[in-house]
C-alpha positions as CSV (number, residue, x, y, z in Angstrom):
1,X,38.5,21.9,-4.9
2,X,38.5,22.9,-8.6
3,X,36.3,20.8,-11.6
4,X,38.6,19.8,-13.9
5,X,35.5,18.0,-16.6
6,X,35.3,20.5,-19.3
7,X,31.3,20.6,-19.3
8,X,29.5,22.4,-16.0
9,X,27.6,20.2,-13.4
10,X,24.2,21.0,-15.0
11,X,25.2,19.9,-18.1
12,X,26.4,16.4,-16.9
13,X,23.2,16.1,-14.9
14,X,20.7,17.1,-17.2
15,X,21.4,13.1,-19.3
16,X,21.3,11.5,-16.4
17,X,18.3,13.2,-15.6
18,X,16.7,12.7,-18.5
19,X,17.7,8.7,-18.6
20,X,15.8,8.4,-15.5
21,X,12.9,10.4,-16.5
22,X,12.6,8.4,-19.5
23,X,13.4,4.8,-17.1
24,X,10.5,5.9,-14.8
25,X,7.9,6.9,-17.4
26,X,8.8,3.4,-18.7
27,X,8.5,1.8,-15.0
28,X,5.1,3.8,-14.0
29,X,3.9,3.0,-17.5
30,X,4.1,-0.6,-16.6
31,X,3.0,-0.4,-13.5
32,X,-0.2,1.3,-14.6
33,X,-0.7,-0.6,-17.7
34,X,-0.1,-3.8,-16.9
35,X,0.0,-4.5,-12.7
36,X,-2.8,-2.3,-11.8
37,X,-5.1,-4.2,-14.7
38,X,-3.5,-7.3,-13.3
39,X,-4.7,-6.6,-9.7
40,X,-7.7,-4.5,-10.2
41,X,-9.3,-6.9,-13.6
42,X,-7.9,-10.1,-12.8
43,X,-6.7,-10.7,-9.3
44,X,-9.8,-8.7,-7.8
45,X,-12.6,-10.4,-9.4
46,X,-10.9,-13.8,-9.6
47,X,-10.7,-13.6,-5.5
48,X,-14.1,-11.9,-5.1
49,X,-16.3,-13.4,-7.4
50,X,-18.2,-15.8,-5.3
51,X,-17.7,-13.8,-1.5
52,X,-21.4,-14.0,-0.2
53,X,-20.3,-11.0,2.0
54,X,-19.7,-7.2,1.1
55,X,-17.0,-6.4,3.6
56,X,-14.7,-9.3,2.6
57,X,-14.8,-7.9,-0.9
58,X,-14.3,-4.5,0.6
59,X,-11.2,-6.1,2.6
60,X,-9.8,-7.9,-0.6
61,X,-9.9,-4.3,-2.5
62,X,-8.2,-2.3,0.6
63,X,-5.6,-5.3,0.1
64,X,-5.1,-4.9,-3.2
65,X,-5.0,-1.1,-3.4
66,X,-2.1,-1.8,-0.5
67,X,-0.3,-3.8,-2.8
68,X,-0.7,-1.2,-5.5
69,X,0.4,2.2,-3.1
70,X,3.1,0.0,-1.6
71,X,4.3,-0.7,-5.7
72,X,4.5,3.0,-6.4
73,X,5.8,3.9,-3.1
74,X,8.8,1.4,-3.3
75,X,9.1,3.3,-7.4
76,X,8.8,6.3,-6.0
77,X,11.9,6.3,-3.7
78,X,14.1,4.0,-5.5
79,X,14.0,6.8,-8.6
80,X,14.4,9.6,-5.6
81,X,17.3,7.6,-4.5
82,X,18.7,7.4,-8.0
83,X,18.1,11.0,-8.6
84,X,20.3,12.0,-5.1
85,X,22.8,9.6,-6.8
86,X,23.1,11.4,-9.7
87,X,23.4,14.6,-8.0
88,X,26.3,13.3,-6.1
89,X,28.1,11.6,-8.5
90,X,28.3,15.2,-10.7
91,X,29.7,17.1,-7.4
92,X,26.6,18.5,-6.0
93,X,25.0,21.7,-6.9
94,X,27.3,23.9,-5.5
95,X,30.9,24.1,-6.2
96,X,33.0,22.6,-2.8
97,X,35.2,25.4,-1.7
C-alpha cells in the first residue's frame, strides 16, 4: 500500500502531537491548580474540621487522594488513547507493505 499525502507520517503526527501536548498541559494544569486545591483546601478541611478522631480524618484524606489518583489516572489514559489514535489515523509508524 503506497502513501499518496505529500508530507511523511512524522510530519502529520508531529501537530497532532503537539495539539495534545498542549490540550494535556492545559487539562493537568487544571487539575492541579484548581481540583487538587478544591479537594485538598476546601473539601478536606470543610469535612474534617470538627472529627474528634484521627483515623477518620486519616480515612477522609486516603479518600480524597483516591479521588485525586483516580482523576489523573482516568487523564492519563484518555490522552494515551488519543495518542494511539493519532498514530493510527497517520498510518502507523511503519509503512504497510
Amino acid at each position: 500500500m503506497a502513501r499518496t499525502a505529500s508530507s511523511p507520517p512524522r510530519a502529520r503526527s508531529f501537530f497532532r502531537f503537539l495539539r495534545l501536548g498542549v490540550a494535556a498541559a492545559a487539562v493537568y494544569w487544571f487539575l492541579f491548580a484548581y481540583v487538587h486545591q478544591w479537594l485538598f483546601t476546601k473539601w478536606y478541611v470543610n469535612m474534617t474540621r470538627d472529627v474528634p478522631l484521627e483515623r477518620t480524618v486519616f480515612y477522609w484524606r486516603l479518600l480524597i487522594g483516591a479521588i485525586f489518583t483516580a482523576l489523573l489516572a482516568l487523564t492519563t489514559t484518555v490522552l494515551d488513547y488519543a495518542k494511539v489514535r493519532a498514530v493510527v489515523e497517520t498510518g502507523g509508524a511503519w509503512p504497510v507493505r
